[in-house]
C-alpha positions in Angstrom: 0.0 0.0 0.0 1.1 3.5 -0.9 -0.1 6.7 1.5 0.8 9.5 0.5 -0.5 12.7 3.4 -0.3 16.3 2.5 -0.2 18.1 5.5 0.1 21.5 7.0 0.4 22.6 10.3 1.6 25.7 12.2 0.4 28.0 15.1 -2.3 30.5 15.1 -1.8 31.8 18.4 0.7 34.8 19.7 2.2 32.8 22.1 4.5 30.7 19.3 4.6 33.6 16.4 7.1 35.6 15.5 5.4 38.3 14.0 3.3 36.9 11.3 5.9 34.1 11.0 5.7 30.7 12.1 8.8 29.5 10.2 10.5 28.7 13.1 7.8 26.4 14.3 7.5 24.7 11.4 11.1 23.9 10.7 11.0 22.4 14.2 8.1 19.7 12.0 10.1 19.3 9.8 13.2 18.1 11.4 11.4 15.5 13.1 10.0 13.9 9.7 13.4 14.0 8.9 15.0 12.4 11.4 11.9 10.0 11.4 13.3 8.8 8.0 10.1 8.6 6.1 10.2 9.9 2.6 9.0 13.5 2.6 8.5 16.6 0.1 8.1 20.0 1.6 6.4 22.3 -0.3 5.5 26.4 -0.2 2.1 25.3 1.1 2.7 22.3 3.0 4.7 18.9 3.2 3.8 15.7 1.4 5.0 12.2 3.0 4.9 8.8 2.1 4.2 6.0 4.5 3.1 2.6 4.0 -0.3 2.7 5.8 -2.6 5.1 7.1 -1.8 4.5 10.7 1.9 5.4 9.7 0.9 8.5 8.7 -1.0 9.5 11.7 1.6 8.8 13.8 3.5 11.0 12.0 1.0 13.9 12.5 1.0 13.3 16.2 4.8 13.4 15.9 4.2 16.4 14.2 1.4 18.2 16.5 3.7 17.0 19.2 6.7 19.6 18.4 4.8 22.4 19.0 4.0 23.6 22.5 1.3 26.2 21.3 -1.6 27.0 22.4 -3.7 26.9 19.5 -2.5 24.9 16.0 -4.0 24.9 12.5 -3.6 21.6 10.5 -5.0 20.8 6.8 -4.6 17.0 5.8 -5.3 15.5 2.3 -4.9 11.6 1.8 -4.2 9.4 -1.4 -3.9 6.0 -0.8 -3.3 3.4 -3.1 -2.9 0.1 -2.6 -1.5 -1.5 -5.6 1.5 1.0 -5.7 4.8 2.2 -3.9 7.3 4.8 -4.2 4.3 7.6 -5.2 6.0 10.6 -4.5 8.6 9.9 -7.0 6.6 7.9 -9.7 3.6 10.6 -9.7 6.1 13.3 -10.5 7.5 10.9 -13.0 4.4 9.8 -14.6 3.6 14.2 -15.4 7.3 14.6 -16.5 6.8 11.7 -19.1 3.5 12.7 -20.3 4.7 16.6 -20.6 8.0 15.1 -22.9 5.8 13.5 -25.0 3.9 16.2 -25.8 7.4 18.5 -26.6 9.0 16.2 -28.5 6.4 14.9 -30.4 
């Protein structure tokens, strides 16, 4: 099976803002999926990961909710979950990328 979760998640209260940033608090998310070694994509708007269930996933968002000591946090999830396929966050791109050549060079 193939999950891929795009998440965001960041403060909305003044008590874990720097001004209208939350940078800060979100690299502190971002380190931990690192270090959690699952295969991740951040993005302007959000990060994607790649697990290989659902529950996998969710743990990672409690991971996630867990490095912020805030007292109010904003999170937007978005699942696609497969389960005849691996590797998704590569292959989707890959999939595009091949299509788009096609369509140049031909």
């Amino acid at each position: 099976m193939g999950v891929l979760l795009e998440f965001s998640m960041f403060p909305t209260s003044s008590d874990c803002r720097n001004g209208s940033s939350v940078s800060a608090q979100v690299s502190k998310i971002v380190d931990a999926i690192d270090k959690s070694g699952v295969s991740y994509q951040l993005t302007p708007m959000g990060t994607i990961i790649e697990t290989e269930t659902v529950r996998e996933a969710l743990d990672i968002i409690e991971m996630a909710y867990e490095q912020l000591d805030c007292d109010r946090i904003y999170s937007a999830l978005k699942f696609d979950i497969r389960k005849d396929s691996k590797d998704r966050l590569k292959n989707k791109i890959k999939s595009v990328e091949k299509v788009l050549d096609r369509k140049i060079n031909h």
